[in-house]
VOVOVO-366382 format. One record per residue: residue number from 1; x, y, z of N, C-alpha, C in turn; residue in three letters. Coordinates in nm, 3 decimals. Layout:
N
NUM;X;Y;Z;X;Y;Z;X;Y;Z;ALA
...
END
This chain:
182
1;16.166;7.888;2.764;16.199;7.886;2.906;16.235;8.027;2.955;UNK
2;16.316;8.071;2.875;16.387;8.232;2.898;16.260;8.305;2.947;UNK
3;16.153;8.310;2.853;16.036;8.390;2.833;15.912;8.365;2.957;UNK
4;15.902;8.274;2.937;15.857;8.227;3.103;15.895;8.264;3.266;UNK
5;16.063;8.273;3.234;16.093;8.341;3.361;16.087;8.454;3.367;UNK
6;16.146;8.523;3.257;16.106;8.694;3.268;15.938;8.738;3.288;UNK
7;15.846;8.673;3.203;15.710;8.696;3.242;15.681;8.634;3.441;UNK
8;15.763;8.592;3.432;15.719;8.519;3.615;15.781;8.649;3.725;UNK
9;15.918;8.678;3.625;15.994;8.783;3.704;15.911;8.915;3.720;UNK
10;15.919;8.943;3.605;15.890;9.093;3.563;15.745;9.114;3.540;UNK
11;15.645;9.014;3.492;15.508;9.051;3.432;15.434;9.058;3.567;UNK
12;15.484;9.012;3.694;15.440;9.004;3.838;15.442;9.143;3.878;UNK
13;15.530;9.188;3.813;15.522;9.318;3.915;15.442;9.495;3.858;UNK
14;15.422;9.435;3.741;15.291;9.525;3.630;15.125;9.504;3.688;UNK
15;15.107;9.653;3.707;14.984;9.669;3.679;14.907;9.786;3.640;UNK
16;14.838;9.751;3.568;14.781;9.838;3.471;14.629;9.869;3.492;UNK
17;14.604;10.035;3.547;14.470;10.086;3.664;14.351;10.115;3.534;UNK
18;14.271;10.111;3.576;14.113;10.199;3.521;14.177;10.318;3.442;UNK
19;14.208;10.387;3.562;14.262;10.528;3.568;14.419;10.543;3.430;UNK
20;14.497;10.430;3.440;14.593;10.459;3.368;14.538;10.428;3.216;UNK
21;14.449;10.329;3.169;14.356;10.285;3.082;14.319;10.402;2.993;UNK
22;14.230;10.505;3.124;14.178;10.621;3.041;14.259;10.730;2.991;UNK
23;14.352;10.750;3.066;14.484;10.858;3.005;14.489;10.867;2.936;UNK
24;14.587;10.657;2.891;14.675;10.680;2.801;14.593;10.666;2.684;UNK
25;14.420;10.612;2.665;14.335;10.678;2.586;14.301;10.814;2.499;UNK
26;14.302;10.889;2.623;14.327;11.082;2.638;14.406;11.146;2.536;UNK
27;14.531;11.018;2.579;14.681;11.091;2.522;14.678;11.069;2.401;UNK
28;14.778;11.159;2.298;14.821;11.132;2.156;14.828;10.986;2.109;UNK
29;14.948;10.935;2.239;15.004;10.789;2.170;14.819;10.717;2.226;UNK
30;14.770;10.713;2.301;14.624;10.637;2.288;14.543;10.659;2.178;UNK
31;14.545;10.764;2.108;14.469;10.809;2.008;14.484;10.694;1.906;UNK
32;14.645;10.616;1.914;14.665;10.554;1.762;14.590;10.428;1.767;UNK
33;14.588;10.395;1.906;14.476;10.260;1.949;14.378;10.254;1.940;UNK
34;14.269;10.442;1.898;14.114;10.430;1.920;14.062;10.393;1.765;UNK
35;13.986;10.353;1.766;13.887;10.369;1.666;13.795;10.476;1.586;UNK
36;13.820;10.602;1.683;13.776;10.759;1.668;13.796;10.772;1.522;UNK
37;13.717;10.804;1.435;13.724;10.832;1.278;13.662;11.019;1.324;UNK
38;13.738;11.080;1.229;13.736;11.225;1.212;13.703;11.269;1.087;UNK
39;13.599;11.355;1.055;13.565;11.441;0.891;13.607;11.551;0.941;UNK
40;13.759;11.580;0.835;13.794;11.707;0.857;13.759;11.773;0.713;UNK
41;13.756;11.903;0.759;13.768;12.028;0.644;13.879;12.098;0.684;UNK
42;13.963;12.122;0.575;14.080;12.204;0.568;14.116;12.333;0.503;UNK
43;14.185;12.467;0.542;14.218;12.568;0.446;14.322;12.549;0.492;UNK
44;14.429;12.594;0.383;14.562;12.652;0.430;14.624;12.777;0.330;UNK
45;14.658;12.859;0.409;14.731;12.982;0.358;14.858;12.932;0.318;UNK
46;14.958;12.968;0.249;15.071;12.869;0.216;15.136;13.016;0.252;UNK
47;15.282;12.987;0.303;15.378;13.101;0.268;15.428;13.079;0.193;UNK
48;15.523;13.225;0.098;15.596;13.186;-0.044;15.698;13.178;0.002;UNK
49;15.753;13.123;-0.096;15.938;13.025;-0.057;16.042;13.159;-0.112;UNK
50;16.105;13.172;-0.052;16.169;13.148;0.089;16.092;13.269;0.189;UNK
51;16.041;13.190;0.300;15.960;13.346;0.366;16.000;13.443;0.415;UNK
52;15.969;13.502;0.387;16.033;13.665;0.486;15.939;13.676;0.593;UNK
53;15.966;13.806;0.674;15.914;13.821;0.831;15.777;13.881;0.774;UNK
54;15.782;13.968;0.601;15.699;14.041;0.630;15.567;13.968;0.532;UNK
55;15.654;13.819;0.468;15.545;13.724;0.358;15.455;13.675;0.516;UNK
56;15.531;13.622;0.627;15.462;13.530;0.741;15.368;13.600;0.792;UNK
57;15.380;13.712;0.806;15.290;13.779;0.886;15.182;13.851;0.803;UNK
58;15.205;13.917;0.677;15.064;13.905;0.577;15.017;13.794;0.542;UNK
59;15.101;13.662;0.585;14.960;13.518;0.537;14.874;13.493;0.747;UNK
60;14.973;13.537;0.808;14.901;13.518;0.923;14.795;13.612;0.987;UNK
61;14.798;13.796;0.873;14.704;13.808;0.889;14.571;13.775;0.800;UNK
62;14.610;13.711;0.703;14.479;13.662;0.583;14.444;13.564;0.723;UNK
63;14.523;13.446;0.738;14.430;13.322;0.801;14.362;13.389;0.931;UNK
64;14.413;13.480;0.967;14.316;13.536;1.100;14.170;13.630;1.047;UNK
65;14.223;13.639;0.966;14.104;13.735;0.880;13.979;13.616;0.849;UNK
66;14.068;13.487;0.749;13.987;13.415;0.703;13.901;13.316;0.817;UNK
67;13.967;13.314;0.952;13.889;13.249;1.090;13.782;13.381;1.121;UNK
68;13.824;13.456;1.130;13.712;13.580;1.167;13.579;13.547;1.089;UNK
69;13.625;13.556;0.948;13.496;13.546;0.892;13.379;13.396;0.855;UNK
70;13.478;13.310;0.847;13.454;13.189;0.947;13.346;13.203;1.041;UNK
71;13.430;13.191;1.157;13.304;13.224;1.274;13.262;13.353;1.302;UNK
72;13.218;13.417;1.175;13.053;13.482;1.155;12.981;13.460;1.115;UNK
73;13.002;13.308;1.050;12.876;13.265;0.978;12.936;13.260;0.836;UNK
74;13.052;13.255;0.787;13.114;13.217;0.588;13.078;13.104;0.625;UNK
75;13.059;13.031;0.463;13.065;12.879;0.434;13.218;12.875;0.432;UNK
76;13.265;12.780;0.480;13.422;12.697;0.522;13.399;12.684;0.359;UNK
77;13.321;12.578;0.313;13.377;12.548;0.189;13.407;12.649;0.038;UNK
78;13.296;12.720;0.038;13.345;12.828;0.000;13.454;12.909;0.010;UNK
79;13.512;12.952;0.150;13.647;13.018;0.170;13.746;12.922;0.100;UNK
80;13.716;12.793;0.141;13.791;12.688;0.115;13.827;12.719;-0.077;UNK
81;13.770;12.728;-0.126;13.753;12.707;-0.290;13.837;12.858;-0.262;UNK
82;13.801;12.937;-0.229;13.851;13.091;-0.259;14.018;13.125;-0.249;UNK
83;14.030;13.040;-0.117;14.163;13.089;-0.056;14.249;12.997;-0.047;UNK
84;14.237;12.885;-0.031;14.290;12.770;0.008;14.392;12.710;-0.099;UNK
85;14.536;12.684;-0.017;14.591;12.628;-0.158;14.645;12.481;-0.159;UNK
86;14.537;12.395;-0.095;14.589;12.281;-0.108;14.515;12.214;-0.227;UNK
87;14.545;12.071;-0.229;14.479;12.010;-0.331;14.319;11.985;-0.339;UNK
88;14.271;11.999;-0.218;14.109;11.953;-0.154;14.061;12.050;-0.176;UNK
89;14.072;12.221;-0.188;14.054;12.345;-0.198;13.911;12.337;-0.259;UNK
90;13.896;12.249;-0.425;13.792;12.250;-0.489;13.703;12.191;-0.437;UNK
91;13.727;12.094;-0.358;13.631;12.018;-0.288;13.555;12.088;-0.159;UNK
92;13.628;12.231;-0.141;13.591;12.270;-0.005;13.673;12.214;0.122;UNK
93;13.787;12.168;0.087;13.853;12.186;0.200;13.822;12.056;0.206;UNK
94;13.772;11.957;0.226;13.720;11.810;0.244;13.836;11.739;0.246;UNK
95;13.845;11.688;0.350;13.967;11.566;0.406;13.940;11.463;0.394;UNK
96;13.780;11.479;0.400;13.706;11.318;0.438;13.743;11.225;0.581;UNK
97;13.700;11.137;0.585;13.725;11.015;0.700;13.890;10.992;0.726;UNK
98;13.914;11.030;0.832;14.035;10.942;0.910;14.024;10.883;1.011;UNK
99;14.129;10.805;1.038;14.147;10.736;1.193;14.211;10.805;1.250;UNK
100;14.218;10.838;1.375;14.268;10.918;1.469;14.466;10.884;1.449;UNK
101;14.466;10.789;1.395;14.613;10.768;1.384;14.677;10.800;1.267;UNK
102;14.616;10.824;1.106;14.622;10.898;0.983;14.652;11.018;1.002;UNK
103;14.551;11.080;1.150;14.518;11.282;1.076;14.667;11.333;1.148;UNK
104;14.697;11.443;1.058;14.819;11.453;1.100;14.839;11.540;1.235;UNK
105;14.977;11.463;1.272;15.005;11.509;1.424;14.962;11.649;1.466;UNK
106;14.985;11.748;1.351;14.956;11.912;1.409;14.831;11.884;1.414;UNK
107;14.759;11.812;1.334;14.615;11.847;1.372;14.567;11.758;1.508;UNK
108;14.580;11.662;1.522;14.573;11.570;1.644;14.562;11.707;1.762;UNK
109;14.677;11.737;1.762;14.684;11.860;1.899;14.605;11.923;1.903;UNK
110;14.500;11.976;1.833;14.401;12.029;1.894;14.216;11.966;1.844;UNK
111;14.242;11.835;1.815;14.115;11.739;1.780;14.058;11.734;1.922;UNK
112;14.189;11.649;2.029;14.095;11.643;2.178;14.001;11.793;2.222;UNK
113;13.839;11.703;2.223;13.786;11.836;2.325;13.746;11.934;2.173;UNK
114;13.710;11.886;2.066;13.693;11.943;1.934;13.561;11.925;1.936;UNK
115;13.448;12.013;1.942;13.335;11.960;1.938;13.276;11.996;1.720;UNK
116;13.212;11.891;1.720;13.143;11.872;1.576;13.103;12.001;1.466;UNK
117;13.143;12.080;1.441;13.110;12.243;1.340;13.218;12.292;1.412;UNK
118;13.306;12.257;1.526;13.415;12.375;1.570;13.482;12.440;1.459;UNK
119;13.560;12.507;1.476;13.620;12.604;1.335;13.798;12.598;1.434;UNK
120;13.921;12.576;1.432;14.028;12.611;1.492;14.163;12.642;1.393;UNK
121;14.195;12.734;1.442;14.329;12.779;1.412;14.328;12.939;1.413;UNK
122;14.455;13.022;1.370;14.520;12.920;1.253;14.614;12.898;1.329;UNK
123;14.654;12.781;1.244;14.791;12.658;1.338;14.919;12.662;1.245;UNK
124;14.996;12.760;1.310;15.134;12.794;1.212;15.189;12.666;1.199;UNK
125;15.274;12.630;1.111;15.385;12.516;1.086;15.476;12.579;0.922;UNK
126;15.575;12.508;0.935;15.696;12.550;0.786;15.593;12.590;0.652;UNK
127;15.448;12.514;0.634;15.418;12.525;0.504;15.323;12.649;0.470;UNK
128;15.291;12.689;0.615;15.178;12.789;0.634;15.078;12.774;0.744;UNK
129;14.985;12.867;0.758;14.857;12.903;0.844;14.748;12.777;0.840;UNK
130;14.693;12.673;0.896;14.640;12.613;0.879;14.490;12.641;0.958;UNK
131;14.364;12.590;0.876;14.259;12.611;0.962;14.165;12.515;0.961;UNK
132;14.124;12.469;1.039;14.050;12.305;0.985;13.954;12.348;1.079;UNK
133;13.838;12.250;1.020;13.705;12.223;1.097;13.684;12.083;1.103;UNK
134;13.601;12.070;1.219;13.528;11.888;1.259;13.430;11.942;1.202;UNK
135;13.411;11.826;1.094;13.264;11.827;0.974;13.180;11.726;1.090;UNK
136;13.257;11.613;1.112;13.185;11.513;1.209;13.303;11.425;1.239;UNK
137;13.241;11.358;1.350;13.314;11.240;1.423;13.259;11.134;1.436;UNK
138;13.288;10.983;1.468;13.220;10.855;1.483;13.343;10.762;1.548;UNK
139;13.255;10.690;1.664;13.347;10.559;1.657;13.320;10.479;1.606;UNK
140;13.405;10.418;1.568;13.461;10.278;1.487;13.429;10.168;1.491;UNK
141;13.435;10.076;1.436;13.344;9.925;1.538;13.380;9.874;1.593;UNK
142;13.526;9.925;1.646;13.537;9.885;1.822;13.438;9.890;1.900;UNK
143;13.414;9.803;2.037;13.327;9.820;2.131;13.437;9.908;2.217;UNK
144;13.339;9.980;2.306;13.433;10.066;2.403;13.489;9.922;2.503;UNK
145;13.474;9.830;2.509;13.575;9.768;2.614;13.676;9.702;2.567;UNK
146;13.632;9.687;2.369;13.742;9.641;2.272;13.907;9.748;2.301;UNK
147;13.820;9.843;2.293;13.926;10.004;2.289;14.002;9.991;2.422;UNK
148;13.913;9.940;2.564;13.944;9.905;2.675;14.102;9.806;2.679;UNK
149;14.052;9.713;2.624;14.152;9.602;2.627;14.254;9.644;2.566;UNK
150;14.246;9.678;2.448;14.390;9.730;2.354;14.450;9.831;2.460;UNK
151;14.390;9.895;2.521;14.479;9.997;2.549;14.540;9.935;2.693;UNK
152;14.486;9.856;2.766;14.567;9.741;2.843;14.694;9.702;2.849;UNK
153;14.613;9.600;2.702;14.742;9.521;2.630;14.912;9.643;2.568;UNK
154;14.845;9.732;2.540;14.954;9.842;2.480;15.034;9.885;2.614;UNK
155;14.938;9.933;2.687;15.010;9.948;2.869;15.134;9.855;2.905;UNK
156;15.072;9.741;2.903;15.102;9.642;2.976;15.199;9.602;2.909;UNK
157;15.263;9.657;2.777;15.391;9.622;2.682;15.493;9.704;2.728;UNK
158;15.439;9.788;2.721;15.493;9.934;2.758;15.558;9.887;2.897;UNK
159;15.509;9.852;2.965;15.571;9.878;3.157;15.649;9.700;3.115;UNK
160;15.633;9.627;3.088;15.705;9.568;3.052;15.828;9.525;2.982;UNK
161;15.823;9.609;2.939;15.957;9.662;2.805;16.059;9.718;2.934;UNK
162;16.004;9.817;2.976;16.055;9.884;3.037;16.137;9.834;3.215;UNK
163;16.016;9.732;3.269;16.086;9.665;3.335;16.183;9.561;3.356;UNK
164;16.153;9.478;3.224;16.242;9.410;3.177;16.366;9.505;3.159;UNK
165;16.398;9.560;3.102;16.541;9.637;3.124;16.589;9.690;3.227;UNK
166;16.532;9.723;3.294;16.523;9.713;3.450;16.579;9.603;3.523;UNK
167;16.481;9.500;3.501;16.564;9.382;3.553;16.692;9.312;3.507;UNK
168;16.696;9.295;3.356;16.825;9.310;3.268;16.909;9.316;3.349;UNK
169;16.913;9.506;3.392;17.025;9.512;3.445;17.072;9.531;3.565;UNK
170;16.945;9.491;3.662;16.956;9.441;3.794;17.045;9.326;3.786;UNK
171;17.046;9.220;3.733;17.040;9.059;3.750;17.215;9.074;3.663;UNK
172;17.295;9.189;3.570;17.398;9.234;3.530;17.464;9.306;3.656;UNK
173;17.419;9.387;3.723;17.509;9.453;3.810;17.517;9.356;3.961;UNK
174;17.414;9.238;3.991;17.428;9.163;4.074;17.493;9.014;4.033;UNK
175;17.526;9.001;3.952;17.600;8.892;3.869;17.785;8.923;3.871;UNK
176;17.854;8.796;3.932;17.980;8.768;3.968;18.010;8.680;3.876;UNK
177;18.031;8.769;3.785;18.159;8.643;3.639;18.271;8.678;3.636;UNK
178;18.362;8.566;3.670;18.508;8.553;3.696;18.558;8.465;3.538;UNK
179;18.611;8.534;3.475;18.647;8.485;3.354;18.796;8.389;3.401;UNK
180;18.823;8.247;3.403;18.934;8.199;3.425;19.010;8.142;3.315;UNK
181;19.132;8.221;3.303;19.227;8.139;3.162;19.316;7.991;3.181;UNK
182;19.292;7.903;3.117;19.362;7.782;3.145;19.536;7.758;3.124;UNK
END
């Protein structure tokens, strides 16, 4: 019964546009709803522990060095094997397949608007210089109006959540309880 009136109250006054659909698509938090699968390739320069001003800035000029030569035409995977000190290194940097909601957040920030062979970075963070490439992209076997709906339904939680507390505490600050002791 509770649930019924709040959806009568509150779900009346939600609505959720074309326009707001595609945003919150656009956006990070839409990303975790798409179906977008990503082949990344990865290098990373590592800094040594504990870094100094002058370890950060000789690994930030290797990774600028190692993007330079990058986009002149190096094989990624090759640099990758050469320089790279993560675990994928031997593989060439190879991340393989993710879902847009797996790849990690630093990299997310600059996936939107990533076209397929792009080369980007390097992308500082605590562990080091990072430089990744889109090997390829694919959607998922979502249908685009599947992707449509979810991101609706996710909307439409969202402004709901939110109005509901809203109303909460409308229906609290317009509420007269007189506590009487016998």
């Amino acid at each position: 019964l509770l649930a019924k009136i709040q959806q009568r109250e509150v779900g009346s006054l939600i609505h959720v546009s074309k326009k707001d659909i595609d945003a919150f698509l656009a956006s990070p938090a839409g990303q975790e709803h798409s179906d977008i699968e990503y082949h990344l390739a990865h290098i990373l320069i590592a800094m040594p522990e504990p870094p100094t001003a002058a370890a950060i800035s000789r690994a930030r000029l290797t990774a600028e060095s190692v993007v330079k030569e990058l986009k002149n035409g190096a094989d990624f995977a090759q640099i990758a094997m050469e320089k790279s000190t993560t675990q994928q290194a031997l593989q060439g940097g190879d991340l393989g397949w993710h879902k847009a909601a797996s790849v990690p957040t630093l990299f997310m920030k600059v996936l939107p608007g990533f076209g397929v062979g792009e080369i980007r970075g390097p992308i500082e963070d605590s562990s080091g210089f990072h430089i990744i490439k889109l090997l390829d992209k694919r959607q998922g076997t979502d249908n685009p109006m599947q992707l449509q709906e979810k991101a609706a339904e996710a909307l439409y939680r969202r402004q709901f959540e939110a109005q509901l507390v809203r109303w909460l505490k409308q229906l609290r600050a317009d509420s007269d309880v007189e506590i009487v002791q016998p």
